[in-house]
C-alpha positions in Angstrom: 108.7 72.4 159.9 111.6 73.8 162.0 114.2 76.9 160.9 117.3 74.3 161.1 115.6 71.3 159.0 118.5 69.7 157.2 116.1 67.5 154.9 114.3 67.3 152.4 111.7 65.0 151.6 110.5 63.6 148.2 107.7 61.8 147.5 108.5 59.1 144.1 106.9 57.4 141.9 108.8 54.5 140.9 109.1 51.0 138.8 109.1 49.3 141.9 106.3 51.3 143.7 105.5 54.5 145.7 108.9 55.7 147.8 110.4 58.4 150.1 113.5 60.2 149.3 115.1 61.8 152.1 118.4 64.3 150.9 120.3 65.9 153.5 122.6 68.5 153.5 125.5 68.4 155.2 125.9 72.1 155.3 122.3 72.2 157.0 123.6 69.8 159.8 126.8 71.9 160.8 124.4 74.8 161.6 122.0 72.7 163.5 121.9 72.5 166.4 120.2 69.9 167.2 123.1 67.9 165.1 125.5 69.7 167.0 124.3 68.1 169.8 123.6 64.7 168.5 127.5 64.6 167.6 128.7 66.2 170.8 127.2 64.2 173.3 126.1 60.5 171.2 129.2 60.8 168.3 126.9 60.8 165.5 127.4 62.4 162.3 124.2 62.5 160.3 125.5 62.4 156.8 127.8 59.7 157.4 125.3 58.0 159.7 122.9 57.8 157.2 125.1 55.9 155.0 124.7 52.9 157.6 121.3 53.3 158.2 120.0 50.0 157.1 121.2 48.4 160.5 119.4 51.1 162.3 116.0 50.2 159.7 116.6 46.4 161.0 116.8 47.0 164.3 114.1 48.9 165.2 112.2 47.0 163.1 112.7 44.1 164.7 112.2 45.8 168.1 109.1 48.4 167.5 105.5 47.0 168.0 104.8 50.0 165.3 105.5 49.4 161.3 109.0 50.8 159.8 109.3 51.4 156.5 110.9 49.2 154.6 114.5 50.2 153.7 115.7 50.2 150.3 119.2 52.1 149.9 121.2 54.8 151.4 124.4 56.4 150.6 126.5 59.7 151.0 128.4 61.9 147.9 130.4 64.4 147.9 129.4 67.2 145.3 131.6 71.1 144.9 133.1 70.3 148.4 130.0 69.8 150.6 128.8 66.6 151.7 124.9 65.2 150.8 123.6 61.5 152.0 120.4 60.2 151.1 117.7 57.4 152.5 115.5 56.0 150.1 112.7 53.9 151.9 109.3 52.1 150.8 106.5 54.1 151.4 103.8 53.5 154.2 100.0 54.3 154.5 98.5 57.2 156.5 98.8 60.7 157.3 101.5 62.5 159.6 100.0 62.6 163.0 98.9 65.9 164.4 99.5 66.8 167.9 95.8 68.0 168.5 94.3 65.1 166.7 96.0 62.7 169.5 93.5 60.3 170.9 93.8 58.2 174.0 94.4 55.1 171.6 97.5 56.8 170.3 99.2 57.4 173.2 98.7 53.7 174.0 100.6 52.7 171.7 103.4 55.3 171.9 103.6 53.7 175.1 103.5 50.2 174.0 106.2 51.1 171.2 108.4 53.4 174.3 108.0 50.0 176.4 109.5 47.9 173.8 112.3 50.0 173.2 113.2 50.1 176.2 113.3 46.5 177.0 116.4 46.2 174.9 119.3 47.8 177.3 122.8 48.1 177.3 125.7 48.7 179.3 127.4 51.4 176.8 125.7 53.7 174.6 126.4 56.1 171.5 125.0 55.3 167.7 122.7 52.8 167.3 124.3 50.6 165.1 127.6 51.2 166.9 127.3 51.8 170.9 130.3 52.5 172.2 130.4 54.6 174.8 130.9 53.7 178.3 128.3 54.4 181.5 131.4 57.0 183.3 131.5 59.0 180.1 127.8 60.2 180.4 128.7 62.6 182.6 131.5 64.1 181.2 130.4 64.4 177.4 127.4 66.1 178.6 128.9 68.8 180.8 130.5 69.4 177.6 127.7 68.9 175.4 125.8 71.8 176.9 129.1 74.3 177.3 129.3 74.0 173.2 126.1 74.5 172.7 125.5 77.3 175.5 128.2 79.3 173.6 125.9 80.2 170.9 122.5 80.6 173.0 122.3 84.2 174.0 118.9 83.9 175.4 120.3 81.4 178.1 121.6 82.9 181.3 124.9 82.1 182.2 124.1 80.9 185.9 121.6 78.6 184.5 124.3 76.4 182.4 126.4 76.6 185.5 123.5 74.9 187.3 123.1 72.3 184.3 126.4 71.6 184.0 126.9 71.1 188.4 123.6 68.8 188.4 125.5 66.6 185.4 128.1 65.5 187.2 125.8 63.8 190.2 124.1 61.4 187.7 126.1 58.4 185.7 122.8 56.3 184.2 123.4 52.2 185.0 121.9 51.0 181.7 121.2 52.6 178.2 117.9 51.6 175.6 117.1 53.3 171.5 116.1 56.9 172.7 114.5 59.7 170.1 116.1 62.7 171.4 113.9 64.3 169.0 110.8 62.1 169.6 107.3 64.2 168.5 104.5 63.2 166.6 105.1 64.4 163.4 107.9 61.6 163.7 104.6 59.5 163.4 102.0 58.3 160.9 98.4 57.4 162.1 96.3 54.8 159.3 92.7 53.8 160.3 92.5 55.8 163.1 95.4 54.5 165.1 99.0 55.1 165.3 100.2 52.9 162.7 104.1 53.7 162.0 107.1 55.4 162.6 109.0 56.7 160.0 111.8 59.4 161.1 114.7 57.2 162.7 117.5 59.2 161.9 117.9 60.5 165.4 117.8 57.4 167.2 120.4 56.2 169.8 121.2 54.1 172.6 120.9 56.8 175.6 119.4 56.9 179.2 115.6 56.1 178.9 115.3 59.5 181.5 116.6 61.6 178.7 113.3 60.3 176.4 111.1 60.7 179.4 112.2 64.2 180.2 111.2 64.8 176.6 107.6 63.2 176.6 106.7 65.8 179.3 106.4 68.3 177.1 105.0 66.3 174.7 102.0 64.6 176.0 99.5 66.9 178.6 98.2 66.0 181.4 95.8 63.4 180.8 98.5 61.7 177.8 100.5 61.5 180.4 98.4 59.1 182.9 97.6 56.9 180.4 101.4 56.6 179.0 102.6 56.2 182.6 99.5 53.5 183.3 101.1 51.1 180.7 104.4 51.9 180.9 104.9 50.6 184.2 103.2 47.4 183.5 106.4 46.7 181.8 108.7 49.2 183.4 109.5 51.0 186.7 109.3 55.0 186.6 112.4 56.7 187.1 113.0 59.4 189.3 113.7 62.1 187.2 114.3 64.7 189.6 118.3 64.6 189.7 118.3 65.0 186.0 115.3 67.1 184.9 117.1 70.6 185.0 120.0 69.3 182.7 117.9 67.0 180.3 115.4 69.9 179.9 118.4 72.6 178.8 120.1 69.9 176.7 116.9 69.8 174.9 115.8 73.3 174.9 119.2 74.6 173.4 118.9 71.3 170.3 116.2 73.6 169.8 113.8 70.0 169.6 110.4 71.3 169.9 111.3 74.7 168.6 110.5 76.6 172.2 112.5 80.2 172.2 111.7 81.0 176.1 113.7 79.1 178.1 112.2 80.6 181.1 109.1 79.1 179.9 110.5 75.7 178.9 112.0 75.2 182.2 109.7 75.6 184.6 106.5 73.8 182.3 104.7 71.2 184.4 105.9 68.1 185.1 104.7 64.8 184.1 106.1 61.7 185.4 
């Protein structure tokens, strides 16, 4: 869908039923930057993360109120020099879900599955399977995180990374739940009319839940956005997201997540929460 997808995705019929293959290339992930990001700031490495990602299936599994495909194997190679990792998982019912086909239902239970999620914090943060960084190196990494990635985003004025990278150092988060940094809803399959699964969990982390909710702003509108706030508080307290809007918003405009190229226009759309 995007200009730096590093997968590829096959659909296989097998012996033991109907599966997904997902192949990644490694050179694909070192021009990504999205990945770039991911590894800056959270220390993963996709190819190699992908060979442990059957923790990662179990856990959010056992955490998500959505369905998680089942997980079946995963491994990495190394083939003329380059690096390739795979995830083979069991195939699920239902369709991708499309952004304009979002019902009030849906976004529901995005917030019901967000809610979850975030139930389950931490004190230190990083992989999913392996959380190790501490609360007083948020700041720091992602100062630095947005310096590497500013140096190849000509379109981003210089005195607005100065900004970011000021407003960084004010905010250390207390706790840390599973983020998707890259959380839209083509991560998502709909069955029977409903949100029904979630099947892309390669970018998921343990990270400050205002980093997720900084994200949702641009995905839900207006009305989305009352109704996931309605029943997210019934489990959690809103954040105030002013002290960290400006930074969260570059970080995610220059990982290039949603695919925006105006980052005049992706910094000053509305705010939700």
């Amino acid at each position: 869908m995007y200009d730096d997808s590093t997968h590829q995705l096959w659909h296989c019929e097998t012996v033991d039923g109907q599966m997904i293959l997902k192949l990644c290339d490694n050179r694909s992930v070192q021009s990504s930057p999205f990945w770039q990001g991911m590894e800056q700031l959270f220390n993963v490495e996709l190819p190699v993360h992908l060979g442990e990602f059957d923790s990662v299936y179990q856990t959010i599994t056992e955490l998500s109120t959505l369905q998680i495909p089942e997980y079946v194997a995963s491994g990495s190679s190394v083939q003329d020099e380059q690096l390739f990792a795979f995830v083979l998982a069991r195939m699920l019912p239902g369709t991708m879900v499309e952004s304009a086909l979002v019902d009030d239902d849906m976004v529901i239970a995005l917030a019901e599955h967000i809610s979850q999620l975030h139930q389950h914090q931490k004190s230190t943060w990083g992989p999913l399977h392996s959380a190790k960084l501490t609360a007083e190196q948020w700041p720091q990494r992602l100062q630095n995180t947005l310096r590497l990635l500013a140096e190849n985003q000509q379109a981003v004025p210089v005195k607005m990374v100065v900004e970011a990278i000021e407003l960084a150092t004010d905010y250390t988060p207390e706790t840390f739940v599973p983020v998707m940094p890259d959380l839209r809803w083509d991560q998502f399959l709909q069955h029977n009319g409903g949100l029904s699964a979630l099947v892309d969990l390669d970018a998921i982390v343990y990270g400050p839940r205002e980093l997720e909710l900084v994200l949702l702003e641009y995905v839900l509108n207006e009305q989305q956005a009352m109704i996931f706030v309605e029943h997210y508080q019934r489990s959690h307290f809103l954040p105030d997201l002013s002290l960290v809007r400006k930074p969260y918003r570059l970080l995610l405009f220059m990982m290039n997540v949603l695919g925006e190229k105006n980052v005049d226009a992706w910094m000053q759309a509305p705010t939700r929460f």
